[in-house]
C-alpha positions in Angstrom: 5.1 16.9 -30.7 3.7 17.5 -27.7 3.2 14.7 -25.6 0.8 13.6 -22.6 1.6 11.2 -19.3 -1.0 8.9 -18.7 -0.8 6.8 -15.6 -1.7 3.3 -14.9 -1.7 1.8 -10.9 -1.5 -1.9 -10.6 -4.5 -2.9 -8.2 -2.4 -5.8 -7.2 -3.2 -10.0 -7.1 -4.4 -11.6 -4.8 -2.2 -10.3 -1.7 -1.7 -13.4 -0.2 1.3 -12.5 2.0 -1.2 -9.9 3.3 -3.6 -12.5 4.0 -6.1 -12.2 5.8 -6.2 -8.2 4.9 -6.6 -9.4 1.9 -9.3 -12.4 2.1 -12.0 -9.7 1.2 -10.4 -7.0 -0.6 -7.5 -6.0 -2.9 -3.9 -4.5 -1.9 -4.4 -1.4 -2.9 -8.3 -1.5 -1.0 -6.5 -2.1 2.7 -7.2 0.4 4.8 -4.5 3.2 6.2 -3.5 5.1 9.1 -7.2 5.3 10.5 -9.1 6.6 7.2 -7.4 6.1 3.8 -7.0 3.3 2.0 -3.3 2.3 0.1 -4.5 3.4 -3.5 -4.6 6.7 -2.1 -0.9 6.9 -1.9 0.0 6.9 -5.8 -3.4 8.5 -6.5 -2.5 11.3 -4.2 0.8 11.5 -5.9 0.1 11.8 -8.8 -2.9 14.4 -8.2 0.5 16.5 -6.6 2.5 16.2 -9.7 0.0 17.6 -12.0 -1.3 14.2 -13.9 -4.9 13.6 -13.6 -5.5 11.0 -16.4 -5.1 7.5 -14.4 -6.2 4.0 -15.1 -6.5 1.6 -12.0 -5.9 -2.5 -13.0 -8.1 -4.2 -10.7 -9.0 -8.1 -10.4 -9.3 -9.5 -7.5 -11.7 -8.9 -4.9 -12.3 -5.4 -6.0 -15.8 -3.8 -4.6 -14.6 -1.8 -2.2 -11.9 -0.8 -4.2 -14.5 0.4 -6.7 -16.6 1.6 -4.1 -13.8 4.0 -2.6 -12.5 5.2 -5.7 -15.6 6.2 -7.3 -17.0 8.2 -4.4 -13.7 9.7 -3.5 -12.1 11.0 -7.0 -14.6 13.5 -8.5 -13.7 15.7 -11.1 -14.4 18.8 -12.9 -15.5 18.0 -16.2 -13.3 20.7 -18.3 -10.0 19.7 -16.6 -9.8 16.4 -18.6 -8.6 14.5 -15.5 -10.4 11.1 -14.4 -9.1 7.9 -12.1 -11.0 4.9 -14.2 -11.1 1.5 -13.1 -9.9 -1.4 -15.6 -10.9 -4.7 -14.3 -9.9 -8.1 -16.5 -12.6 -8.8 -19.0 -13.2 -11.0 -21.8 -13.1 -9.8 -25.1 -12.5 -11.5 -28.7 -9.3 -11.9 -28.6 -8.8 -13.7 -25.2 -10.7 -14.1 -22.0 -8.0 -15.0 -19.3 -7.3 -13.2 -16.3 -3.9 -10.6 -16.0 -1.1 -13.2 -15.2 0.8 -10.7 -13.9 2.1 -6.7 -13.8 2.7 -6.8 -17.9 0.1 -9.0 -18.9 -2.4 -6.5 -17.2 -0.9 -3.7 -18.9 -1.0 -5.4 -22.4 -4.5 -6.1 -22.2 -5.2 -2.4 -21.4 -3.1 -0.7 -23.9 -6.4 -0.1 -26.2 -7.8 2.1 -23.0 -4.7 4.2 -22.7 -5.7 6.7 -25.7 -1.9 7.1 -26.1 0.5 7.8 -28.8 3.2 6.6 -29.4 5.4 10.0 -28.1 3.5 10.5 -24.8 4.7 8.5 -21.9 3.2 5.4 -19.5 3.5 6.2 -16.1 3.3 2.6 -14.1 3.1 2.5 -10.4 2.1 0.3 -7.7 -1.0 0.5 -5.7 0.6 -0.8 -2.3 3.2 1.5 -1.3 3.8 4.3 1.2 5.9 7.7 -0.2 5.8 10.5 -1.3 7.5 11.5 -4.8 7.4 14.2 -7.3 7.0 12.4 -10.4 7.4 15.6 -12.3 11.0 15.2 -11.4 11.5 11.6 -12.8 9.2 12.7 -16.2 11.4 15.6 -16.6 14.9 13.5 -16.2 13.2 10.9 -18.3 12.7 13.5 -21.4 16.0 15.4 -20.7 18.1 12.0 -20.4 16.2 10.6 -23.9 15.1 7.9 -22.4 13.3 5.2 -23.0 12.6 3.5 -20.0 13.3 5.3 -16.4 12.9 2.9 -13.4 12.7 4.3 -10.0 15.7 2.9 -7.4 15.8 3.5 -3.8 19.0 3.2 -2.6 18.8 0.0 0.1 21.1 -1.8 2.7 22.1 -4.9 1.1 20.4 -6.4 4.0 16.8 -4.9 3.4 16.9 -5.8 0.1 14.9 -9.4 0.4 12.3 -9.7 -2.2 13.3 -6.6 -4.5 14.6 -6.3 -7.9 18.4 -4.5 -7.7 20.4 -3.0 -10.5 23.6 -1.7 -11.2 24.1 1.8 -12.9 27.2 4.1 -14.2 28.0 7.6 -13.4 25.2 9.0 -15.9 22.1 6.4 -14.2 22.2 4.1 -17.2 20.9 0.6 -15.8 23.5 -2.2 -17.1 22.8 -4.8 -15.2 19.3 -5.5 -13.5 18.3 -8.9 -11.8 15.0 -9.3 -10.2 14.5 -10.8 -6.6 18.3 -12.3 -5.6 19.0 -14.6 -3.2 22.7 -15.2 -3.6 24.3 -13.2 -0.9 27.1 -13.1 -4.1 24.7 -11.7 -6.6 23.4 -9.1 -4.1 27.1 -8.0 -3.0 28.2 -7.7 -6.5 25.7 -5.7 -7.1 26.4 -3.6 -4.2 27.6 0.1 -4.8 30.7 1.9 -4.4 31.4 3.1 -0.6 32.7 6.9 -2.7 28.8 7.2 -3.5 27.2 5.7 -0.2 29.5 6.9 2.0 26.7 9.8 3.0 23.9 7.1 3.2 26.3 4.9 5.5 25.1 5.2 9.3 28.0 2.4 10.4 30.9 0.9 9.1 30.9 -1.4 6.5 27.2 -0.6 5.5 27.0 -1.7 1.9 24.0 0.0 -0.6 22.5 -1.1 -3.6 19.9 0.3 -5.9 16.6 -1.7 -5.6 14.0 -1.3 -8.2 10.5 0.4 -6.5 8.3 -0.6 -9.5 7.8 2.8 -10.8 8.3 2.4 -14.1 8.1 5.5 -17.0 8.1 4.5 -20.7 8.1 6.0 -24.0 4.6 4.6 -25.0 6.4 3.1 -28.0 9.1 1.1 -26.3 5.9 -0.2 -24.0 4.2 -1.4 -27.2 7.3 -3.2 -28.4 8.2 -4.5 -25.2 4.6 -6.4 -24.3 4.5 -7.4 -28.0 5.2 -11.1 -26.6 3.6 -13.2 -23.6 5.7 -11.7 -21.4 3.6 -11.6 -17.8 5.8 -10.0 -15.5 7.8 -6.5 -16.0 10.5 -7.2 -13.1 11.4 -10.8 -14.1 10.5 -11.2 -17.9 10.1 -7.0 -19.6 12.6 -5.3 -18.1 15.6 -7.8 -18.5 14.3 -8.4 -22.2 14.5 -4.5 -22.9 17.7 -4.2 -20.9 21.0 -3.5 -23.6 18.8 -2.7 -26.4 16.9 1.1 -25.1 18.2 3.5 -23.0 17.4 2.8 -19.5 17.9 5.3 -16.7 17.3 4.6 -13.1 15.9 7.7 -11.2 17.4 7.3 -7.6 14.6 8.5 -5.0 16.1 9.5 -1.8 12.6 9.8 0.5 10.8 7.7 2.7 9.4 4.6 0.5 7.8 1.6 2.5 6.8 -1.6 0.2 3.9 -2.9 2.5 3.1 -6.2 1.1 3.8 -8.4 4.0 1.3 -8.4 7.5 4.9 -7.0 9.3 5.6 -4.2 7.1 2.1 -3.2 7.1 1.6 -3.1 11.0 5.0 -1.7 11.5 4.2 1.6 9.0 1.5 2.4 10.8 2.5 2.0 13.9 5.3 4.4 12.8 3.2 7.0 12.4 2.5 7.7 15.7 5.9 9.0 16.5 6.4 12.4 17.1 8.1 12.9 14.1 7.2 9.9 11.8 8.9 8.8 8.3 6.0 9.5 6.6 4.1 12.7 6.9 0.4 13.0 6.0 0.3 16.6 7.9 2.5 17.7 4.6 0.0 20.9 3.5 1.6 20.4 0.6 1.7 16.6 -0.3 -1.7 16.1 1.4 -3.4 12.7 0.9 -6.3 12.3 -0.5 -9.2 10.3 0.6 -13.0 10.0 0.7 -15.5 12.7 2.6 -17.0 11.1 4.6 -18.4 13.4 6.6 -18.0 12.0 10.3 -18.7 13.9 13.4 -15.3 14.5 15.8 -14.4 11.5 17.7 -15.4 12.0 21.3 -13.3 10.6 24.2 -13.6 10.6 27.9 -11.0 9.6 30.4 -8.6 8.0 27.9 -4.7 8.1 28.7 -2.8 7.8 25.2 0.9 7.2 24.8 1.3 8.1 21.2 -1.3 7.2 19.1 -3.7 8.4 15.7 -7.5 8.8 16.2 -9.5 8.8 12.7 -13.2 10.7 13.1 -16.5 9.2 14.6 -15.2 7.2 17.3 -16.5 7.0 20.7 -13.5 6.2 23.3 -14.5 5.6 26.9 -11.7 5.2 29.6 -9.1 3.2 28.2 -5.1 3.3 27.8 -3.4 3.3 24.4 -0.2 3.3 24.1 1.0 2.6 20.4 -2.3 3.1 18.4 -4.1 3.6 15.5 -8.0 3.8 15.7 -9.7 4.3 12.8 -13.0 5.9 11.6 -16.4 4.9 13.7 -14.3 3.1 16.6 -16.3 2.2 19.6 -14.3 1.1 22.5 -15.8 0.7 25.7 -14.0 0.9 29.0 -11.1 0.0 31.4 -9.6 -1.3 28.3 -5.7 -1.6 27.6 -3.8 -1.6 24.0 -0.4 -1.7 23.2 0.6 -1.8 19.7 -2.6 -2.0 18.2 -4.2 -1.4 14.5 -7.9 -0.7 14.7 -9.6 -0.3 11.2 -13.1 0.8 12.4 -16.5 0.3 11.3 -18.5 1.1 8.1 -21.0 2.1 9.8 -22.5 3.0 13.3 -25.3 0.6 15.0 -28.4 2.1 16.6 -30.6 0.7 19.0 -32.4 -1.7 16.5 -29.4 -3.1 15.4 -28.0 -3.1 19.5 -31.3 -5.3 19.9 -30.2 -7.7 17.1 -26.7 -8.0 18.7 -28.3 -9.2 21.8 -31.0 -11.7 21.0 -27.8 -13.1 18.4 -26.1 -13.1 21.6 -22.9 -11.5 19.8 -21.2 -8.1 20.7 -21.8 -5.0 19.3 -19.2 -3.6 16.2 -15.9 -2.3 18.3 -14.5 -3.6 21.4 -16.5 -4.1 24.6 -15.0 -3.2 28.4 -11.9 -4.6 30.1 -9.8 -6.3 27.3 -6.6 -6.4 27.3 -5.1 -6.5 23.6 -1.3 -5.8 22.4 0.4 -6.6 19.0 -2.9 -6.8 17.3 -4.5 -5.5 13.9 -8.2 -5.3 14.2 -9.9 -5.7 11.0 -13.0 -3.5 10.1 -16.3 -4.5 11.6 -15.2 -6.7 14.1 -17.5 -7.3 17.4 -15.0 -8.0 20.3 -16.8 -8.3 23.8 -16.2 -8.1 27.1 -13.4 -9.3 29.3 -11.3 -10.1 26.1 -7.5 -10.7 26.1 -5.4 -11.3 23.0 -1.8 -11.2 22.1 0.4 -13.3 19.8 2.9 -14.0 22.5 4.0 -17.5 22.3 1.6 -18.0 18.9 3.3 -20.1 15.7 3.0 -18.2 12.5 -0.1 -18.9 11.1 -2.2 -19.9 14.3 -5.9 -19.8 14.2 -8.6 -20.1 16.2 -12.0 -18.8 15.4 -11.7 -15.7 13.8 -8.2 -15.1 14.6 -5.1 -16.0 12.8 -1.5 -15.1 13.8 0.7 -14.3 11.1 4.5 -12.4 11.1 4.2 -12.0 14.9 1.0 -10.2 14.2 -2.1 -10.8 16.1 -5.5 -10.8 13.1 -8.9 -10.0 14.4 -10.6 -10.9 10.6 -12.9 -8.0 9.1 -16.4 -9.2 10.6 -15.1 -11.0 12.7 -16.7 -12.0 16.2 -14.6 -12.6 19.6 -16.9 -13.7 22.7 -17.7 -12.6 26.2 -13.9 -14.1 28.0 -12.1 -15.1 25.2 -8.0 -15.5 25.8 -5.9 -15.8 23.5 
């Protein structure tokens, strides 16, 4: 029989090693390289590999999320495609929130309209790549699998924090141990220098496959496998169904970034201001998607910038950038100075009424005012920084706050809304 791929995109927990990105929205809901948002990356993908049925599992914090994904994915009615949203709800048979990756798939399974010979594409809403997923669905169906996990192949030393496995010659998975921390574990896990020797870039580089939660499953196996109170497909699913399906790894060689720390998040954007950067949204074709919004062209005037991205509607007066990403509706006075800056932007623009407000409130304007000097920083959307401003997390502990600015990773957080005063150093 003929089957379909339906796919399901985690809309993450609660984020907290992104906090404060996350204090107000989900993962998948933080904003992107000056105008997307992270959902658009699997979205996107998937739109490119030819699936258009896709759930989203949201929970936490999830208006805009909702907001950007129903005025952004429009489609025609007689393709059958469609990006729903899923939130937690309570029904008759339980009314607790997901506990994790599997739990929110198992409540869902009623919503997938699958049989039990299509496949479940899972993915996770927090990532940065770009992949043909009609390659792993077709090595999924020509393997016989049952369960195909996508593997990046990783220095053992980047490998913190991700599930690793060990495959043979024909990518069955026989061994598969989420999140090690034994440097022994990790090493003997490690594979052969005959198969990395072209991924080497230095002696005694060691790789191993690490697990990039893309998961493909025969719809059945899925059934079975959440048929239990199982919460967590890394740590609980995958080991369970590990020796008793066939499991294939699909080993991606691209670009993949897992942004769910405040470092790996600044430091992927950032790299996309390089000349040639790791990940290329000027693909034509592996575009990313996003919402119309319909801005005017930014306008500048007298701004110097050392490699930098510049979403629409801002309005740029004479500054220096060196490092940058400015998002949509940036306002940005002048004789300022940024190095190594992420600026999300503004929902909206202010007019004169709302200019007025500012000033009887005796707060400044949304953007950044004239003369500040700010380096190392992400600035969250709708923030009002004024006038003579300097901030930097030099010499900052992790997790320093004052007002409405917390350090965390080395990273310098201006909090979405939040206000910094005429003079403030810090």
């Amino acid at each position: 029989m003929k089957s379909k791929v339906v796919c399901v995109v985690m809309g993450g927990g609660r984020g907290t090693r992104l906090h404060p990105l996350t204090s107000e929205r989900c993962k998948p809901a933080v904003p992107l390289a000056g105008k997307y948002r992270l959902v658009d990356i699997p979205i996107s993908n998937c739109l490119h590999s030819h699936l258009n049925q896709i759930f989203v599992l949201t929970q936490f914090n999830t208006a805009s999320l909702h907001r950007h994904i129903q005025e952004t994915y429009k489609f025609d009615p007689f393709g059958g495609g469609f990006v729903d949203i899923l939130s937690a709800e309570q029904t008759q048979k339980g009314d607790s929130w997901y506990q994790g990756t599997a739990d929110a798939v198992r409540q869902n399974l009623h919503h997938l309209n699958a049989e039990d010979h299509d496949l479940v594409l899972i993915l996770s809403g927090d990532q940065l790549y770009q992949m043909d997923f009609d390659s792993l669905i077709q090595q999924h169906r020509q393997s016989k699998a049952s369960v195909t996990i996508a593997a990046k192949a990783m220095r053992v030393s980047e490998v913190h924090g991700l599930g690793l496995m060990r495959v043979e010659d024909d990518l069955s998975i026989k061994e598969f141990v989420e999140k090690p921390t034994d440097p022994k574990v990790i090493e003997g896990l490690a594979l052969s220098e005959e198969v990395t020797s072209h991924l080497s870039h230095g002696e005694g580089d060691k790789f191993v496959l690490a697990n990039m939660g893309i998961y493909c499953f025969d719809m059945r196996v899925l059934r079975d496998g959440l048929d239990n109170s199982y919460t967590d497909f890394g740590k609980e699913v995958i080991p369970h169904l590990l020796g008793k399906v066939n499991m294939k790894s699909f080993v991606f060689e691209g670009y993949w970034e897992d942004i769910g720390t405040v470092k790996s998040f600044f430091e992927a954007n950032l790299s996309l201001t390089d000349t040639v950067p790791p990940f290329n949204f000027f693909d034509q074709h592996g575009l990313i998607y996003t919402r119309a919004r319909f801005l005017p062209a930014s306008k500048i005037n007298g701004v110097k910038i050392n490699k930098g991205i510049m979403a629409g509607g801002c309005i740029i007066s004479e500054s220096n950038f060196e490092r940058v990403v400015i998002g949509v509706r940036s306002v940005i006075g002048s004789g300022n100075e940024f190095r190594n800056v992420v600026m999300m932007g503004a929902d909206f623009f202010e007019d004169d009424f709302s200019r007025q407000k500012n000033e009887d409130l005796q707060r400044p304007d949304v953007g950044v005012g004239n003369n500040c000097h700010i380096e190392n920083a992400i600035i969250d959307k709708n923030a009002r920084i004024g006038n003579n401003v300097r901030l930097s997390p030099e010499g900052k502990p992790d997790m320093f706050e004052q007002g409405d600015v917390i350090v965390r990773d080395g990273v310098l957080i201006v909090l979405k809304g939040g206000v910094i005063p005429d003079g403030t150093v810090i």
